[in-house]
C-alpha positions as CSV (number, residue, x, y, z in Angstrom):
1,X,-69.5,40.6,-22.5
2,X,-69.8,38.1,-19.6
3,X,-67.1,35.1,-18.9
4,X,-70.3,32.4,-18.6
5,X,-69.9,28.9,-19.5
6,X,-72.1,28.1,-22.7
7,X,-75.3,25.4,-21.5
8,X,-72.7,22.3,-22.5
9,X,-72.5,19.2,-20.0
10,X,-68.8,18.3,-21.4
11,X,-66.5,18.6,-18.8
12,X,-64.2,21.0,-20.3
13,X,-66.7,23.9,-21.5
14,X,-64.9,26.3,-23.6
15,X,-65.0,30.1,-22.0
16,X,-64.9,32.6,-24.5
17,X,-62.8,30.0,-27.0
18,X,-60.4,28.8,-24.4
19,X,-60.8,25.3,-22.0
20,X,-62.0,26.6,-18.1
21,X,-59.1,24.2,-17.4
22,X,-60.4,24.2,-13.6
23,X,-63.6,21.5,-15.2
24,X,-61.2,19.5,-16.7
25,X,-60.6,15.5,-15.4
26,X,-57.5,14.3,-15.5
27,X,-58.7,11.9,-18.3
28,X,-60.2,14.3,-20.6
29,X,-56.6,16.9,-20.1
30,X,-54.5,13.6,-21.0
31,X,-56.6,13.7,-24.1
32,X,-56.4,17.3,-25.4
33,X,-54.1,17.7,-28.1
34,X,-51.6,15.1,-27.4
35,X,-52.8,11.5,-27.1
36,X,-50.1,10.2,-28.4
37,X,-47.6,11.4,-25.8
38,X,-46.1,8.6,-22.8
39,X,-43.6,9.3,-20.6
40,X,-40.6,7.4,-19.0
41,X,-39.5,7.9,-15.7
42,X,-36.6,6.1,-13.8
43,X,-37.9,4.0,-10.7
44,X,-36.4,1.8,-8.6
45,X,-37.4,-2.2,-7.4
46,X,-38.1,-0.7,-3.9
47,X,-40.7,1.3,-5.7
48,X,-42.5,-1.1,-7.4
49,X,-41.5,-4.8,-5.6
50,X,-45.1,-5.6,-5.5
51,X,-45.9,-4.9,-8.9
52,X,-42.9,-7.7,-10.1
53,X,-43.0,-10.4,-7.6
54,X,-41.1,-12.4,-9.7
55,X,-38.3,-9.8,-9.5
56,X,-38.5,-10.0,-5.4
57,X,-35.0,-11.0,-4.9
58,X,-33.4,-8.1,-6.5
59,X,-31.8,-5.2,-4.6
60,X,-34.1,-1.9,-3.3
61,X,-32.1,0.0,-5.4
62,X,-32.2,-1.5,-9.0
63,X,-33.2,0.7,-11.8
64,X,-36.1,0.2,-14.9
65,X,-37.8,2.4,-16.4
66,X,-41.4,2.8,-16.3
67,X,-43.5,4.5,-19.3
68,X,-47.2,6.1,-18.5
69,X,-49.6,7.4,-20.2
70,X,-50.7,11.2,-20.2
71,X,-52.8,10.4,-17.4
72,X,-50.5,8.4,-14.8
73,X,-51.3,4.9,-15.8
74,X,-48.2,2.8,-16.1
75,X,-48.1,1.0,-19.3
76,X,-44.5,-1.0,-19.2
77,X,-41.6,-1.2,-17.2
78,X,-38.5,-2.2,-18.6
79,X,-34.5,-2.6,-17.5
80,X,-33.4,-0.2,-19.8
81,X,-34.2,3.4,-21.0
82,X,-33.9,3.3,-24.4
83,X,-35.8,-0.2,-24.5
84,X,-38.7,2.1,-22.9
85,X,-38.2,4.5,-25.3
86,X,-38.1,2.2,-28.4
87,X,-41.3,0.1,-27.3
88,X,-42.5,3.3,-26.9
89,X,-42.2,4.2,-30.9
90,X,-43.1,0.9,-31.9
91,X,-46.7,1.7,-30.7
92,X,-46.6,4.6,-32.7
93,X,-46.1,6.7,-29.3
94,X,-43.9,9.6,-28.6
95,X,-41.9,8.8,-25.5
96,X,-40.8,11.9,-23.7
97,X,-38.3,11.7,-20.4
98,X,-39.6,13.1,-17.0
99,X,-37.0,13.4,-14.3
């Protein structure tokens, strides 16, 4: 038996049943098996002062929460974790806490 990738153009060709993870975008990994999956991550204003210039006068150092995708794209950010969390569900998402 030889490990060759089948003649498919997908970007993640299956090798002997299993992904060659290597030919995998970021995109199509976000996708596999668990679309559903966001995560929140703490941040602070210093972190994302241009994203909310009607925020601008608060402290560097005040906390929200921000919830992304599988992929890195940031979807929400909210004051509160389990406000993240619960918009989360309300989209039929499962939110999942990164640290």
């Amino acid at each position: 038996m030889q490990n060759e990738k089948n003649g498919h153009d997908s970007a993640a060709t299956p090798v002997w049943g299993v992904l060659a993870e290597r030919d995998i975008s970021p995109e199509n990994f976000a996708a596999i098996g668990m679309p559903n999956i966001v995560y929140v991550r703490e941040v602070l204003m210093a972190d994302i002062r241009d994203d909310l210039p009607e925020a601008s006068d608060l402290p560097d150092d005040t906390k929200f929460y921000a919830v992304h995708a599988a992929n890195g794209t940031r979807m929400a950010i909210v004051d509160d974790r389990n406000t993240a969390f619960a918009g989360a569900r309300q989209y039929d998402l499962d939110p999942v806490s990164v640290h």
